[in-house]
C-alpha positions in Angstrom: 7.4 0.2 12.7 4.6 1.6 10.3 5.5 1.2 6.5 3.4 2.7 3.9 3.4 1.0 0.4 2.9 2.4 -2.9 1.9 -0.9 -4.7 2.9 -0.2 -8.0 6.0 0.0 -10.1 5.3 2.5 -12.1 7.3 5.4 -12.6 5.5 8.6 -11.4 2.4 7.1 -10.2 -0.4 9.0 -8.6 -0.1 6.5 -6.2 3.3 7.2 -5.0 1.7 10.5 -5.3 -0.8 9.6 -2.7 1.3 7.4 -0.4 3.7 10.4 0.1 0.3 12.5 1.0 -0.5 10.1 3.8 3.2 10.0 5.1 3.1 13.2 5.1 -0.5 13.6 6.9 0.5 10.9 9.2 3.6 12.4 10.8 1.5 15.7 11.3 -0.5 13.3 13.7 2.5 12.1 15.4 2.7 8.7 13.5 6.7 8.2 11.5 6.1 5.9 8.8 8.6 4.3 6.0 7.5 4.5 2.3 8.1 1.5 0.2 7.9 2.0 -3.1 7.0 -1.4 -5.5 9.6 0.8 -8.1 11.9 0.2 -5.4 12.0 -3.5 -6.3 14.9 -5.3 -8.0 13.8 -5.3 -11.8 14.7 -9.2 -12.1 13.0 -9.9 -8.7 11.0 -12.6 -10.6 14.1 -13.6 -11.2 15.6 -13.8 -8.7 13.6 -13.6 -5.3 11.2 -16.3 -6.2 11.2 -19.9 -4.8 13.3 -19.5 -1.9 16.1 -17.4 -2.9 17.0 -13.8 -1.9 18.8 -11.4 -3.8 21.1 -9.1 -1.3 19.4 -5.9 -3.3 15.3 -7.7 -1.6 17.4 -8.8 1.3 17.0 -5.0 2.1 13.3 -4.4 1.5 12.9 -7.9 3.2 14.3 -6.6 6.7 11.9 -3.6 6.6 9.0 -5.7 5.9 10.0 -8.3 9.0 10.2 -4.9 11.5 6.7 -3.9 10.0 4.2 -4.2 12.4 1.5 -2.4 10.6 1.3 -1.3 7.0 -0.9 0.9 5.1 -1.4 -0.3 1.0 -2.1 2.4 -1.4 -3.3 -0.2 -4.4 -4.5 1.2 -7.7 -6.5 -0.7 -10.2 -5.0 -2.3 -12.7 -7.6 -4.3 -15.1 -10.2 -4.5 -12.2 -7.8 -5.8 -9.6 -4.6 -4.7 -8.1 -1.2 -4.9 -9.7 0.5 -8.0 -10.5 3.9 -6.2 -8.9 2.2 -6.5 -5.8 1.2 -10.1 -5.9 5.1 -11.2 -6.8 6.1 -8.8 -4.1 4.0 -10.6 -2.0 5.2 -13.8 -2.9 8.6 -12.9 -2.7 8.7 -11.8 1.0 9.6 -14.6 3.6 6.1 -16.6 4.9 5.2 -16.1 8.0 7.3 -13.5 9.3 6.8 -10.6 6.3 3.1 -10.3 7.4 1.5 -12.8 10.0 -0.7 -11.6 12.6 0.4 -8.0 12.0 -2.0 -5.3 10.9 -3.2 -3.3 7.5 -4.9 -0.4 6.0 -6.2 -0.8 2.6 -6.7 2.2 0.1 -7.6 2.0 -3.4 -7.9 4.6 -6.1 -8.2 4.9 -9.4 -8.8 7.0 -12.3 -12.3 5.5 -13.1 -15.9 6.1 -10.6 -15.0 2.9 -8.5 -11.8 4.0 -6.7 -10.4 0.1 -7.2 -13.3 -1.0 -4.9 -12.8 -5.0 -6.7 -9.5 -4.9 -6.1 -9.3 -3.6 -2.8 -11.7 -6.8 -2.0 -9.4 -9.0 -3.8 -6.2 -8.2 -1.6 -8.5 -8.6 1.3 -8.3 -12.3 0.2 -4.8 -12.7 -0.1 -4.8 -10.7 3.4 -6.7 -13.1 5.0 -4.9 -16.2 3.6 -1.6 -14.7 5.3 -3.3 -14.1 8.5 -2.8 -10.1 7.9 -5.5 -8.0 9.9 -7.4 -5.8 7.6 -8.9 -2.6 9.2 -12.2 -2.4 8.5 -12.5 1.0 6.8 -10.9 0.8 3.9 -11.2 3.7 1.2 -11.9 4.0 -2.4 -11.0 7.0 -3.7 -12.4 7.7 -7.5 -11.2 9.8 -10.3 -8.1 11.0 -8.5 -7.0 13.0 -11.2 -9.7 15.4 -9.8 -9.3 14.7 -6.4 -5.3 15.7 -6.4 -3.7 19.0 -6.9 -0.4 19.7 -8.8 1.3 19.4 -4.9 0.0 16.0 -4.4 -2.4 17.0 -1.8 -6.3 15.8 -1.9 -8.9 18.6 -2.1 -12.1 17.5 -2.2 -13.9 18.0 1.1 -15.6 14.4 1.6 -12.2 12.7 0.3 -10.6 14.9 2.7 -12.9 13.9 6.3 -12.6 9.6 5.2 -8.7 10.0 4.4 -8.6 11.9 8.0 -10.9 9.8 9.5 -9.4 6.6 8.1 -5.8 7.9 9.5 -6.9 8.4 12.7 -8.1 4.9 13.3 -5.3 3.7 11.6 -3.3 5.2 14.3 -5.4 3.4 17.3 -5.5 -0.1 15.2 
């Protein structure tokens, strides 16, 4: 199973936006892949699915994150990292069998000229620590207010070859 995460809770992020675009890309390739929304999360997950215990409503999102064998993070920056949503999420799935010796793909964007470059190298940390395996190409797309259309879908020619070209060795990772 290949589950693509949108890692931030925000409603009507451009970066559900582009998680959807890659789903969608994807499965014109011949890869089927889950989208996980962080919005998707239990509001009182820190709450509640911290420390050992397991709400029924994570129990859910828990299960797809155990059949995962490869995910693909959509991360956008948030004060020169990634989100904090993503750290509890992390920290609130089950050690080791949420992520352990199974395989990512790492995308950052944001609205600024660095496309979340220093916190794309920060999750690459906390990647390593859990023994995830990080493809080597990982993108940084800039300003993606101008790289996205009103239909979601990326326009920009060079944006366009590295998403493609990214996908395509996701598939063979």
């Amino acid at each position: 199973m290949v589950t693509i995460i949108a890692s931030t809770n925000r409603p009507g992020s451009l970066t559900l936006q582009l998680a959807k675009y890659y789903q969608k890309q994807l499965a014109a390739k011949g890869l089927d892949c889950n989208l996980l929304s962080l919005a998707q999360l239990p509001p009182n997950l820190i709450e509640t699915d911290l420390y050992g215990k397991r709400s029924e409503a994570f129990n859910e999102i828990q299960q797809i994150i155990t059949a995962t064998e490869k995910f693909l993070f959509i991360i956008p920056e948030y004060n020169g990292s990634f989100p904090g949503i993503l750290k509890v999420f992390v920290d609130a799935c089950s050690f080791p069998e949420s992520f352990y010796d199974k395989k990512a793909a790492l995308v950052g964007l944001s609205s600024g000229k660095y496309g979340n470059i220093r916190g794309i190298d920060h999750f690459t940390g906390v990647c390593h620590y859990l023994n995830l395996h990080v493809m080597p190409l990982k993108l940084h797309i800039a300003s993606i207010r101008k790289e996205m259309d009103a239909g979601g879908n990326l326009t920009q020619e060079d944006t366009l070859r590295y998403t493609t070209e990214q996908m395509d060795k996701f598939i063979m990772f």
